[in-house]
C-alpha distance (Angstrom), angle and dihedral (degrees) to the residues before:
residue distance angle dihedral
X1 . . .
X2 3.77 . .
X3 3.78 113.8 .
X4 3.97 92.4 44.0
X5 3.52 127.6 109.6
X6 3.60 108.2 -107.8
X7 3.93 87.4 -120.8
X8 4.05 84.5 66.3
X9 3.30 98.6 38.4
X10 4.02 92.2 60.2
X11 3.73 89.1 42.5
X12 4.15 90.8 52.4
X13 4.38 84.9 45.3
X14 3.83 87.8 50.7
X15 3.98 94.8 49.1
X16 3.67 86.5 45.3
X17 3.84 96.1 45.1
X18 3.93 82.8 52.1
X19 3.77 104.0 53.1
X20 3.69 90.5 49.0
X21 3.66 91.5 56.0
X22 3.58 80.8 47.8
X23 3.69 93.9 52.7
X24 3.23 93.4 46.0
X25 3.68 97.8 53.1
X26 3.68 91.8 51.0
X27 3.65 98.9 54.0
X28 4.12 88.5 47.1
X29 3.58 71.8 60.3
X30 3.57 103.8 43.8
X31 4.20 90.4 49.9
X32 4.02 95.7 50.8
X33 3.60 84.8 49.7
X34 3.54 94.9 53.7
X35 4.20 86.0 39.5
X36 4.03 91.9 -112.7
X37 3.67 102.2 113.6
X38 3.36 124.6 121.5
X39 3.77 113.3 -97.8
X40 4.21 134.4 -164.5
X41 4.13 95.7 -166.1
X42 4.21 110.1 -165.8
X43 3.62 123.7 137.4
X44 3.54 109.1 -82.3
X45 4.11 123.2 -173.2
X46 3.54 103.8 -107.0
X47 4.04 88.6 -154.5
X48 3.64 87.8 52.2
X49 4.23 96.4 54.5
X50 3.83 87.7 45.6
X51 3.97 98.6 52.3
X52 4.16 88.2 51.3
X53 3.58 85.2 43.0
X54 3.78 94.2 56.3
X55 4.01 83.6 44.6
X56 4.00 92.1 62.2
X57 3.64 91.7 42.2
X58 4.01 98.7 46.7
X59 3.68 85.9 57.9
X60 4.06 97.0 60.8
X61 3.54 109.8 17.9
X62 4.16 128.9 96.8
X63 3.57 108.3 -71.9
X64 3.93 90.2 -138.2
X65 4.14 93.8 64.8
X66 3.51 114.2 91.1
X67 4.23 123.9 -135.4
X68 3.54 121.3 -154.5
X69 3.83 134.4 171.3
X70 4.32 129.5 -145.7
X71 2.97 99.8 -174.5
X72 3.93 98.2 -171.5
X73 4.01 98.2 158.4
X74 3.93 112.2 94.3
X75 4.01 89.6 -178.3
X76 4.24 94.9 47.2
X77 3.82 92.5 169.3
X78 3.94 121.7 116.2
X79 3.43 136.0 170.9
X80 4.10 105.5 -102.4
X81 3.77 149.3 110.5
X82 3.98 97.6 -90.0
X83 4.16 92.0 -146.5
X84 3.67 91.1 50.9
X85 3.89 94.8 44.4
X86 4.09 88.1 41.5
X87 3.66 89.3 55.2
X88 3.83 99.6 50.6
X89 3.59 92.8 51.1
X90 4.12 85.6 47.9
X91 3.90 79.1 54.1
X92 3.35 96.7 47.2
X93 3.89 96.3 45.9
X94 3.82 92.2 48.8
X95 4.04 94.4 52.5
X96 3.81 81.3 50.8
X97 3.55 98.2 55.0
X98 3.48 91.4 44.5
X99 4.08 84.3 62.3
X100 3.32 87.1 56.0
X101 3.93 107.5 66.3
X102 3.65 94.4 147.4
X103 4.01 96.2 40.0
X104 3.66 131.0 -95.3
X105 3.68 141.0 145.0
X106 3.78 136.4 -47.9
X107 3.52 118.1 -164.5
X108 4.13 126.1 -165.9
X109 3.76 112.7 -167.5
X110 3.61 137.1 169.5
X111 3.83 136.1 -172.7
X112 3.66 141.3 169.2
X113 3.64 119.8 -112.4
X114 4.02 130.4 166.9
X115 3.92 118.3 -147.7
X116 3.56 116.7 -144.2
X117 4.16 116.7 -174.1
X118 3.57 101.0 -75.4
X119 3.47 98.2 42.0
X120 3.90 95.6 49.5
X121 4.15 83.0 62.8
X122 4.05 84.2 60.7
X123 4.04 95.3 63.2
X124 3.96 118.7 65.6
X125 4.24 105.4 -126.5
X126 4.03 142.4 44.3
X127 3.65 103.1 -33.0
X128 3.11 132.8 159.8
X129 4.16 131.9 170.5
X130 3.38 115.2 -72.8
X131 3.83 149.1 91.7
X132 4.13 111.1 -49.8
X133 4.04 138.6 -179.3
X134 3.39 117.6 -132.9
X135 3.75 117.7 -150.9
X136 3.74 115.6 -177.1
X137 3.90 121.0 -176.5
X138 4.08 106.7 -167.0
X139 3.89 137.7 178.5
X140 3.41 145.0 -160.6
X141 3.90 98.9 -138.9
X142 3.93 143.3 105.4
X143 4.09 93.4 -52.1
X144 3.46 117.7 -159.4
X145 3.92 144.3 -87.9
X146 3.66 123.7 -109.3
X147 3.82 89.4 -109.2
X148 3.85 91.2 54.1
X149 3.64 93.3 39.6
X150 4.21 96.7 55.4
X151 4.18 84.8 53.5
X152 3.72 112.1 36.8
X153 3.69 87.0 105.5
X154 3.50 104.1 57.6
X155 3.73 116.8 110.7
X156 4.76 105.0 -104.3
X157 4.03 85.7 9.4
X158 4.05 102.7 132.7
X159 3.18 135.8 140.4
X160 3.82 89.6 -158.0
X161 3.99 113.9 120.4
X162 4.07 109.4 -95.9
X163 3.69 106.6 -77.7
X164 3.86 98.6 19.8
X165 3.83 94.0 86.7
X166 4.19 149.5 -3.5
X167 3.35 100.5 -128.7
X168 3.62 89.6 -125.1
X169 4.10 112.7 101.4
X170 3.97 97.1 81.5
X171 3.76 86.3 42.6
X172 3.67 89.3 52.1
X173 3.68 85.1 42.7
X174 3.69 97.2 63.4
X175 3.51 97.2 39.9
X176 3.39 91.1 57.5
X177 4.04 94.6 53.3
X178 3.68 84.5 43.0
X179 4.03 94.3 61.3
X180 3.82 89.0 41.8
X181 4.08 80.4 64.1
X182 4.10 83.4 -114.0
X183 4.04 145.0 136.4
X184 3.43 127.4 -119.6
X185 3.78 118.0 -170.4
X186 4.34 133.5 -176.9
X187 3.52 127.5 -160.7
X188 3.65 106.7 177.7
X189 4.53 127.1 144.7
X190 4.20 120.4 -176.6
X191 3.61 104.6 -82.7
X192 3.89 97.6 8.0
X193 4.39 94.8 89.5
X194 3.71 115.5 -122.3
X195 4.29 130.2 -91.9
X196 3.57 121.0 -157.4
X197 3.68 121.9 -165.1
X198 3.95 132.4 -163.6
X199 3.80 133.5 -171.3
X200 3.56 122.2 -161.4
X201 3.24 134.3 172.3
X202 3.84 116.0 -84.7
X203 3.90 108.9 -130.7
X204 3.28 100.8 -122.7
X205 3.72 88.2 55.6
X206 3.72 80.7 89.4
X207 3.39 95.8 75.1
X208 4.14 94.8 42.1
X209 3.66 121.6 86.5
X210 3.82 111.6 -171.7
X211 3.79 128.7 -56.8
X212 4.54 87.5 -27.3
X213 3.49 132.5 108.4
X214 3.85 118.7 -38.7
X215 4.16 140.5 -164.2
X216 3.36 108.9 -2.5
X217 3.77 99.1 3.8
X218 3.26 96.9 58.5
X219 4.02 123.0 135.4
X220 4.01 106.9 -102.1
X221 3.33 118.9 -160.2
X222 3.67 141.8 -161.1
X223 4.24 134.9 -146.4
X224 3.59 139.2 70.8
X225 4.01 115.4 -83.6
X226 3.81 124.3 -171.4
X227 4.12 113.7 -151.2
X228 3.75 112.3 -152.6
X229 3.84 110.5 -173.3
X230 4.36 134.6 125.9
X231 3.88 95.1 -133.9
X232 3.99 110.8 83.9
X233 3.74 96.3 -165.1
X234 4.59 85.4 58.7
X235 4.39 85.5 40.3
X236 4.16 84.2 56.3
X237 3.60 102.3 32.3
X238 3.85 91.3 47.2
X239 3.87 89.5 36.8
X240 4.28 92.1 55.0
X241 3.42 92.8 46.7
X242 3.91 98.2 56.7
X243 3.47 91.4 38.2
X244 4.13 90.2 54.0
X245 4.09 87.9 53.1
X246 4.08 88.9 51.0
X247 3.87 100.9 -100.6
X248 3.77 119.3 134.2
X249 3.70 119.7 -130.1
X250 3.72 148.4 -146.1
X251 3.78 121.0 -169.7
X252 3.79 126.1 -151.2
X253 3.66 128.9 179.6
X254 3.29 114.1 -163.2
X255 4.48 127.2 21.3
X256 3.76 91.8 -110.5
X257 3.48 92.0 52.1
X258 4.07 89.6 49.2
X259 3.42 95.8 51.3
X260 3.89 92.1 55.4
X261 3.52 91.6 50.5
X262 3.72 97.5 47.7
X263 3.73 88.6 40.8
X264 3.90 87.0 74.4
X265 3.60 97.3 22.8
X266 3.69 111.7 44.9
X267 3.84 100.5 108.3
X268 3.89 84.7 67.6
X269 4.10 104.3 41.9
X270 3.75 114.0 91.2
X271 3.79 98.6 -173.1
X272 3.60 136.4 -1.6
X273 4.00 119.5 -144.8
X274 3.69 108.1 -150.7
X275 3.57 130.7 -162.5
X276 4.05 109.6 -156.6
X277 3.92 104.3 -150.1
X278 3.86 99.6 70.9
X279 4.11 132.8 141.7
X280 3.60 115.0 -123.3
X281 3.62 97.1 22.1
X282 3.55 125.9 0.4
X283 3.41 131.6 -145.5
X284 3.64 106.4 -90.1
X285 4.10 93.0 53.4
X286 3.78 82.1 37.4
X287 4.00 84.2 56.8
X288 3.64 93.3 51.2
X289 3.65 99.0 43.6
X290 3.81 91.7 51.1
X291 4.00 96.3 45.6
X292 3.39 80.4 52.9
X293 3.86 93.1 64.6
X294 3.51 91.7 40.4
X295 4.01 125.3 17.9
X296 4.10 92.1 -166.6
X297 3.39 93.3 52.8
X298 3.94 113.0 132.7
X299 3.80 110.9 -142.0
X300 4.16 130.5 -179.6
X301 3.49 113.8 -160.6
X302 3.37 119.1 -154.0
X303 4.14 132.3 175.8
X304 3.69 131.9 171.2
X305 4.04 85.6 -162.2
């Protein structure tokens, strides 16, 4: 930048220092669209998330729309990453203000729910049985078309005038939902406001396996079991679950990594849970190689390819 004034040279660094932030922003959004952000998953108070939530947005919305809070669920707590879940409903809020030109209401609500088989088939996503938390965030504004409904997750779909908007928060929205092994649902009509609802996993669903024993009566277990799989958010999910039914747990993320581990370790693991799709070594060389260390090892394959 020699030859500039220093006055333009700090304005070019600032517009510079600003599309990078940009950029960076839209491939955060990019990767949780495409489920391969970076997750922290603990249980996280649901209630809790939505009342900061509602703090951010009463600070820069329209003064004429109206925020209220049902909250239904008396256990709030899910399984999540609390910035990524605080964020979406940010996202969520915004969109629905944006509905509301003229004022309105925007309503948070959450409620527990517990799938059983059937109703897991009702709700788009991952699901399986168990207990959920509903979080809906609803408004009383335009609403949508059919047409706009069916698209308003694709990544650069808006219907936001050039300039006002990416097209990528409710795409970033339901990839994030997606890699918390969620649903995400929209019932919206022109004229009628929009509702969006979310499932998540309740977390004490870690400790719940299917229509047996629950709470206190659950099955507790004992041994040492080492997880080898590429996606964090299955490592912790998989991980908190054991841990709640009294197993101890080593996590690896890729198969070469595993069969180092078990290499010095394999008097002391009772079962390895093995994903097959890995890089560096996927799970069925990753089988071998470990049977070869040890040919009574017990292994359970699992995949979601």
């Amino acid at each position: 930048m020699e030859g500039f004034p220093q006055s333009d040279r700090d304005d070019m660094l600032a517009q510079i220092l600003h599309a990078s932030k940009r950029a960076a922003e839209l491939t955060k959004q990019l990767l949780n669209f495409a489920r391969k952000g970076t997750f922290q998953i603990v249980a996280v108070d649901a209630n809790a998330v939505i009342e900061r939530t509602v703090t951010l947005l009463s600070h820069s919305i329209d003064k004429r729309i109206e925020i209220k809070l049902d909250m239904q669920a008396d256990s709030p707590a899910v399984l999540a990453d609390p910035s990524q879940i605080e964020s979406t409903l940010v996202n969520l809020g915004m969109n629905a203000c944006d509905a509301m030109p003229n004022g309105g209401v925007l309503t948070f609500t959450t409620k527990n729910i517990v799938l059983d088989d059937d109703s897991c088939g009702d709700h788009a996503g991952e699901l399986v049985p168990g207990p959920y938390v509903e979080i809906s965030v609803c408004d009383t504004g335009r609403g949508m078309d059919s047409e706009t409904r069916s698209r308003i997750f694709e990544p650069f779909f808006t219907t936001k005038d050039v300039g006002e908007g990416t097209g990528l928060d409710l795409a970033s929205v339901y990839g994030c939902i997606k890699s918390h092994y969620g649903s995400i649902h929209v019932d919206s009509s022109l004229g009628q406001g929009t509702t969006f609802k979310l499932l998540l996993h309740a977390a004490e669903a870690a400790c719940v396996s299917g229509g047996g024993p629950t709470g206190q009566d659950a099955v507790r277990g004992t041994g040492h079991i080492l997880v080898v799989d590429d996606e964090g958010i299955v490592r912790e999910f998989v991980a908190t679950a054991l841990q709640k039914l009294g197993y101890s747990v080593s996590l690896c993320v890729n198969g070469s990594e595993a069969v180092e581990y078990f290499n010095i370790h394999y008097q002391d693991i009772d079962l390895v849970i093995l994903d097959l799709i890995m890089p560096v070594l996927n799970g069925p060389d990753t089988f071998r190689a470990l049977k070869a260390i040890d040919p009574d090892l017990k292994v359970l394959v699992s995949s979601s390819f």
